[in-house]
FIGUPA-321833 format. One record per residue (C-alpha): residue number from 0; residue in one letter; x, y, z. Coordinates in steps of 0.2 Angstrom, whole numbers, plus 2048, in hexadecimal, padded with zeros to 3 digits. Example, Ala and Ser with C-alpha at 12.3 -4.5 7.8 and 13.67 -1.06 7.14 Angstrom:
REM residues 2
   pos   code     X     Y     Z
     0      a   83E   7EA   827
     1      s   844   7FB   824
This chain:
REM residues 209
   pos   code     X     Y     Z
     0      x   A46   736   7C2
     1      x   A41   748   7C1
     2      x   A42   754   7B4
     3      x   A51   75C   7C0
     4      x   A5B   74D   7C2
     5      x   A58   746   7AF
     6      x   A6B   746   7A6
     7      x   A63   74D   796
     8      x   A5B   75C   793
     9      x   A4B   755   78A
    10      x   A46   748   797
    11      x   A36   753   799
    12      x   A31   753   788
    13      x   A30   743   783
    14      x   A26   73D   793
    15      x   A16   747   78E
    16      x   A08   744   783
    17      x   9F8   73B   77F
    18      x   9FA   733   76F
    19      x   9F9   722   76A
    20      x   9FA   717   759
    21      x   9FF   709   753
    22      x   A0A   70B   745
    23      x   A16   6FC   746
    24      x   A0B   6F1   748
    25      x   9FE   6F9   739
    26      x   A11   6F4   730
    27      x   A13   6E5   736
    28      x   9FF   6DF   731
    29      x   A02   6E6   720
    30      x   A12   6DB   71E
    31      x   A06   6CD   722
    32      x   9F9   6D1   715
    33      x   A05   6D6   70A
    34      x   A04   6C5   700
    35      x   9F0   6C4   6FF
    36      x   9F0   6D5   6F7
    37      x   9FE   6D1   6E9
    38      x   9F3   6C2   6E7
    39      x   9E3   6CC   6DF
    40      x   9F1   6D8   6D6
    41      x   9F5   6D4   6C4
    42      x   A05   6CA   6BB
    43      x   9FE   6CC   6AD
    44      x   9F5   6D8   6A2
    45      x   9EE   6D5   691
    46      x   9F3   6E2   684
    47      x   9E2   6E8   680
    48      x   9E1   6EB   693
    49      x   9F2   6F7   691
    50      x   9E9   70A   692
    51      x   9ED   718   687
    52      x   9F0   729   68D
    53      x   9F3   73A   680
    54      x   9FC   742   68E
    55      x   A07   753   68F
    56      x   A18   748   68D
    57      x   A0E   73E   67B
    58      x   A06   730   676
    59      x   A07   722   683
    60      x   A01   70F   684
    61      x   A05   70B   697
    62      x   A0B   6FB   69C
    63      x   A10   6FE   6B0
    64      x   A0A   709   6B8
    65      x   A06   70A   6CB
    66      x   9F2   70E   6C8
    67      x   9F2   6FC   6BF
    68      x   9F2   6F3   6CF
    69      x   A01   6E6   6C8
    70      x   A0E   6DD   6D0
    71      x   A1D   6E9   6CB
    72      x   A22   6F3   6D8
    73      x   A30   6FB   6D3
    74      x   A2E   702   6C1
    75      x   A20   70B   6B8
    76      x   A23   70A   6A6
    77      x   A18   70E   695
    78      x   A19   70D   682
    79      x   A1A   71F   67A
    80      x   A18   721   666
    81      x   A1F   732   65F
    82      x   A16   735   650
    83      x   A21   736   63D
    84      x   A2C   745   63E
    85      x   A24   74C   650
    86      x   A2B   74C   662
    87      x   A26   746   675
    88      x   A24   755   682
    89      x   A34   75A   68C
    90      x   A34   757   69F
    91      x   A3F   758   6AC
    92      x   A3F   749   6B9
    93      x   A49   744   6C9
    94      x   A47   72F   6C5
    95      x   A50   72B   6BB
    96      x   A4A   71F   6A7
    97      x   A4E   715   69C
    98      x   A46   712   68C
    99      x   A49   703   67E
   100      x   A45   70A   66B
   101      x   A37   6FD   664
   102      x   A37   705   654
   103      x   A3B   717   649
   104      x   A4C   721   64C
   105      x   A4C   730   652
   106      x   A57   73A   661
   107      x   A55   741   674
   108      x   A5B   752   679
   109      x   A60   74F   68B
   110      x   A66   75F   697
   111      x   A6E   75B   6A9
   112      x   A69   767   6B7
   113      x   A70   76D   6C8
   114      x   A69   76D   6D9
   115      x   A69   780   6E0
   116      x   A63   785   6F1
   117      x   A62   79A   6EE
   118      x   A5F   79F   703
   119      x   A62   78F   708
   120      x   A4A   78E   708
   121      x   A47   785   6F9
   122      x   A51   77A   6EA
   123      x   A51   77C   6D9
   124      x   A57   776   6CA
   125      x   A62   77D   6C0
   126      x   A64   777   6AC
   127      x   A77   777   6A3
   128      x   A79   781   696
   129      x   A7F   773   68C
   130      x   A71   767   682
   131      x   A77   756   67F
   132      x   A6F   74E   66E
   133      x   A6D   738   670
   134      x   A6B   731   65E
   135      x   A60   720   65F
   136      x   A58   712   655
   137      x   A4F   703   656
   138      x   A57   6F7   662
   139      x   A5D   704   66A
   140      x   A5E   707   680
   141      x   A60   718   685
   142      x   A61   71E   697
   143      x   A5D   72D   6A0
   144      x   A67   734   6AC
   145      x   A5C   739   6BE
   146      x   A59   74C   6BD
   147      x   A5A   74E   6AB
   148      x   A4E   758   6A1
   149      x   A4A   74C   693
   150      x   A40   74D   680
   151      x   A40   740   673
   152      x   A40   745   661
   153      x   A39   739   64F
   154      x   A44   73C   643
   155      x   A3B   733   637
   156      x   A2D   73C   62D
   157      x   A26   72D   627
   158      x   A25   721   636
   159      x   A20   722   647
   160      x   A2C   71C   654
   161      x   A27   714   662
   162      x   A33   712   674
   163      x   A2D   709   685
   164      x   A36   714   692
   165      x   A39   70C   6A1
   166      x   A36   71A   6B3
   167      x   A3E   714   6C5
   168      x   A30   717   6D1
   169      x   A3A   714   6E0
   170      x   A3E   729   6DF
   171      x   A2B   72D   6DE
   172      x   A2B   71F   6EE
   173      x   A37   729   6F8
   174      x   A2E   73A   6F7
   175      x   A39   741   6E7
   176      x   A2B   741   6DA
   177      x   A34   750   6D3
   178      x   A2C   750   6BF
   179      x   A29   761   6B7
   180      x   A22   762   6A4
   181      x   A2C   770   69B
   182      x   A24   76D   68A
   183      x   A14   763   685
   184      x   A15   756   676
   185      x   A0E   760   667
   186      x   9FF   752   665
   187      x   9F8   754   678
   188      x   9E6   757   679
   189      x   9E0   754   68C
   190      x   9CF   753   686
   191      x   9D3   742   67C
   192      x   9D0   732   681
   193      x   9DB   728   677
   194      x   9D8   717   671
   195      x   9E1   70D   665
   196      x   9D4   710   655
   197      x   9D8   723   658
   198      x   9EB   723   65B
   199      x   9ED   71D   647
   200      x   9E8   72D   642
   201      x   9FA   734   64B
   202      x   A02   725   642
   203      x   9FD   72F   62F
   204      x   A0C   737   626
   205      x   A08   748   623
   206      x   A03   74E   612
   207      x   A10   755   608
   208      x   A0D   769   602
């Protein structure tokens, strides 16, 4: 049939081109190995294994995380312990969380935002005016909405808390790994590698004055 005769316009576009691959197939192979590979990955990881982190969002003991090669597929999660009387950083992320409170008391500061194209180019968030304050305790679930810039707070001078916040990854999987850090937690030091013999020394009260 010629290009003249086609009954659609782009008959002589599509019929051009040099390029091959084999995508689907590439697919269908990595289906098939799929079960070899989750073989080698790990169910099961001892807590000595668990690594620390001082990051910009606070003290962190991870527990799954896609870099630790486990068979969660799903869900990245880690330990965080806010030091007596201190804070975590304050971020803004499109996935949304879930954290249990293993111990302390303390409360999150949680502000919704909106989605603003200015020019139609390029979104942006926009924050609520409003702050909205989420008392907690031990035993304790709390849950972030998605899109929600999020901080937690230790109300307790005396004690540490400690929260295991739980992130869906399936939004970093689909291409909206939309996370911004506003504030930093007050003890980050990027040069600190953090182990467990030199995180007691953020467990210390604070000396009266």
């Amino acid at each position: 049939m010629t290009e003249r005769g086609a009954p659609w316009g782009e008959y002589g576009a599509w019929l051009q081109g040099a390029q091959t691959g084999t995508y689907y197939a590439d697919l269908l192979d990595d289906a098939a190995a799929k079960p070899e590979r989750d073989a080698q990955r790990r169910k099961i990881v001892k807590a000595s294994e668990l690594p620390w982190e001082n990051s910009p969002h606070g003290l962190l003991k991870h527990i799954v995380n896609e870099s630790m090669n486990t068979r969660a597929e799903t869900v990245d999660a880690y330990m965080q312990i806010i030091p007596p009387g201190s804070r975590s950083g304050k971020h803004r992320q499109l996935a949304e969380q879930a954290f249990y409170v293993l111990e302390g008391c303390g409360y999150d500061v949680h502000v919704d935002c909106d989605l603003d194209i200015p020019g139609g180019e390029k979104y942006t968030w926009v924050p609520h005016d409003e702050e909205k304050r989420f008392e907690w305790e031990a035993g304790d679930l709390v849950y972030v909405p998605p899109n929600t810039i999020s901080q937690h707070f230790n109300a307790d001078p005396r004690r540490a808390a400690r929260i295991v916040v739980i992130t869906n990854r399936i939004y970093k999987q689909s291409g909206l790994n939309d996370l911004v850090q506003l504030e930093n937690a007050p003890e980050y030091d990027p040069h600190e590698r953090l182990t467990a013999e030199r995180l007691r020394r953020y467990l210390e009260v604070p000396a009266a004055t």
